[in-house]
N, C-alpha and C positions, 0 to 999 in steps of 0.2 A: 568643574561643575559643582555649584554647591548642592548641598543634602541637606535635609534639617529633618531630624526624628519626627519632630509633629509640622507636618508641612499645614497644616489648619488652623490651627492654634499661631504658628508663624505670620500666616498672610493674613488675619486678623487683626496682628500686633502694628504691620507694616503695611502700610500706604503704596502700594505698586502704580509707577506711573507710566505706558505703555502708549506708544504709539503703532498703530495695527501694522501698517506699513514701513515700517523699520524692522520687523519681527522677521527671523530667522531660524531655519530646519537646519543640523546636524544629524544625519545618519548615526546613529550611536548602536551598543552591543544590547541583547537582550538584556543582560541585568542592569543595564546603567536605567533603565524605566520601568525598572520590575515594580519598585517601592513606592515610584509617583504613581504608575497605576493603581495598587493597590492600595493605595490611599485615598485618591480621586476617582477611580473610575466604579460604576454603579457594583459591578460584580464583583470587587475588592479582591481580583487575581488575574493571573494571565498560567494558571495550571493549565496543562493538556493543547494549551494554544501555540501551534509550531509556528513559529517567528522569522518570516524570510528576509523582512524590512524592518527594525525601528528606525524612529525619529521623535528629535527631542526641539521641542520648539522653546525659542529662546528669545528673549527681553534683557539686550547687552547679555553679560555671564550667568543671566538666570532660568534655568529651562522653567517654561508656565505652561508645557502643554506634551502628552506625549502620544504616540500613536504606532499603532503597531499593524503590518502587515503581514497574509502568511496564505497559506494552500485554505481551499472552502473547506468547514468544518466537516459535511456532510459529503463522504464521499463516493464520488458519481456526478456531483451536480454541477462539477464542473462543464457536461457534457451537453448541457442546458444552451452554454454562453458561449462554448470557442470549442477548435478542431484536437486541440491537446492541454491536458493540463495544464503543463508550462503557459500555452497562453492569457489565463487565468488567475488571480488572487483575490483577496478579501481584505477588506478593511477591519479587523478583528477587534481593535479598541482603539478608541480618540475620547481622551479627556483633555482639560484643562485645567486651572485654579479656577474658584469663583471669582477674582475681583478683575477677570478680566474685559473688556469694553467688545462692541456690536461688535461680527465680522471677525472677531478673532478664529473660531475654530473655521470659519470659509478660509480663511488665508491659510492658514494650517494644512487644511485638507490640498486646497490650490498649489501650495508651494512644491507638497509630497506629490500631487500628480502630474507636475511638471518633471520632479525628478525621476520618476519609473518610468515617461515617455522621454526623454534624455539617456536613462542609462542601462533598463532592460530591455528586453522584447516582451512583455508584457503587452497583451492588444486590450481586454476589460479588467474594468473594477467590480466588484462586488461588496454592497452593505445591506447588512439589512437593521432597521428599526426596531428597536422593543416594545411593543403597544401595554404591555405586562409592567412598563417603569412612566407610563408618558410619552413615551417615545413616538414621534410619525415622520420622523424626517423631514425636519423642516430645515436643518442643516444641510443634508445632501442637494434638496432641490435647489436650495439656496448655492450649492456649487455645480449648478447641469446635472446632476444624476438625474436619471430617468426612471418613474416607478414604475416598475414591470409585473408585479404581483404581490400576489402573498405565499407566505408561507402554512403548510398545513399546520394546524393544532397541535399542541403536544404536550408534555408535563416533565417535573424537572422534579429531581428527589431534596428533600429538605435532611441535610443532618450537622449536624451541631451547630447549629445556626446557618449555616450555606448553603447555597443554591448548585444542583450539581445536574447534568445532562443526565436523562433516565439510563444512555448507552453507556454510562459508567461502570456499571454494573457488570458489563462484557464486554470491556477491555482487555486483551490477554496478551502475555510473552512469552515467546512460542510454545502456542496450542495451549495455555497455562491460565486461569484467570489471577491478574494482578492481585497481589497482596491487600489492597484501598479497595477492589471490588468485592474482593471476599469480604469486607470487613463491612462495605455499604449492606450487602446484598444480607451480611448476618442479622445488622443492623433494622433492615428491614423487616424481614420475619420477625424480630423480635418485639420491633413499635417503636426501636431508637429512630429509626425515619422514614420518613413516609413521602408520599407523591402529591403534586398540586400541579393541576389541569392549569396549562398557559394558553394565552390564543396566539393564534399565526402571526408572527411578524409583517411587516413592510419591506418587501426588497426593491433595490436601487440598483444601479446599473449605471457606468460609467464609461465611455468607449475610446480610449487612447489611440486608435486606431481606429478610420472609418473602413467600414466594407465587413465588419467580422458578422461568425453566425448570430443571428437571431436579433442584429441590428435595424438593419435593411425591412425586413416581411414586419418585426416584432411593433403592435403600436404600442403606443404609450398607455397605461390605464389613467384614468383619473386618479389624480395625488389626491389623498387621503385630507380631510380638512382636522 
């Protein structure tokens, strides 16, 4: 698999020629997409994000897209969508390069949901939209998700330039607050960083399996224009 230190500055240099449908997913290890993420993807990390699935989407030997699956961030709301966690995941990050053509990240998303209904028992998907980047999911509907709601309001700590979840703050190992929380949390008091109000996401909803909770009764809302 190639690397290239500035994957931006490369796909600029170089003319990619891509046909949608010849494109291919490898199951890969978390670090083999740590670097394309945080290169391409808007949050420029995959910290704190537990990683059950990647996948590295590929153009002949060149991954252009990567995607990461894992348990819902927020936990409990698994109990929202299905009988047991296990039956549950989240689509946690899907990026690609920019010079990729229409349809790319649908096939991406299509190819990986083909493979979690082949190879776990996984019965839904879960993503949700970031209305705070542009975001309203026009990718997901664009692959069958179903928008089911919103997400409540919240805010997200700013410190050295990064975006971080307020709950960072009270992360702990065992009974302990992590070493990064004490140092956010000093941070804060002191005006090294501060909080910015976000609004509610878009969540989507994908069902791998007909008949699960909250498919059946759940209607559809109106997709977001």
């Amino acid at each position: 698999m190639e690397r290239y230190r500035d994957l931006k500055e490369y796909s600029k240099r170089r003319k990619i020629k891509i046909n949608v449908r010849d494109l291919q997913i490898k199951l890969l290890d978390r670090t083999q997409i740590r670097f394309f993420i945080e290169t391409w993807h808007y949050s420029k990390s995959i910290n704190g994000v537990i990683a059950d699935y990647c996948f590295g989407l590929f153009n002949d030997s060149e991954m252009i897209g990567a995607m990461l699956y894992g348990r819902m961030a927020m936990a409990g709301q698994w109990k929202k969508y299905g009988e047991k966690a296990e039956d549950i995941i989240e689509l946690r990050r899907l990026c690609c390069i920019d010079e990729t053509p229409k349809n790319t990240e649908s096939r991406f998303i299509g190819l990986t949901l083909r493979w979690l209904k082949n190879n776990t028992e996984i019965k839904t998907v879960i993503s949700y939209a970031d209305p705070n980047f542009g975001h309203k999911g026009i990718i997901y509907r664009a692959s069958n998700f179903k928008h089911v709601g919103m997400s409540a309001p919240g805010r997200v700590i700013i410190y050295g330039g990064k975006r971080y979840h307020d709950k960072t703050i009270r992360t702990k190992y065992k009974g302990e607050l992590k070493p990064f929380a004490l140092k956010i949390k000093k941070a804060l008091d002191s005006g090294g960083a501060y909080y910015v109000k976000q609004k509610g996401k878009f969540i989507y909803r994908y069902d791998l399996v007909l008949n699960t909770k909250g498919n059946n009764n759940a209607k559809r809302t109106t997709s977001p224009q």
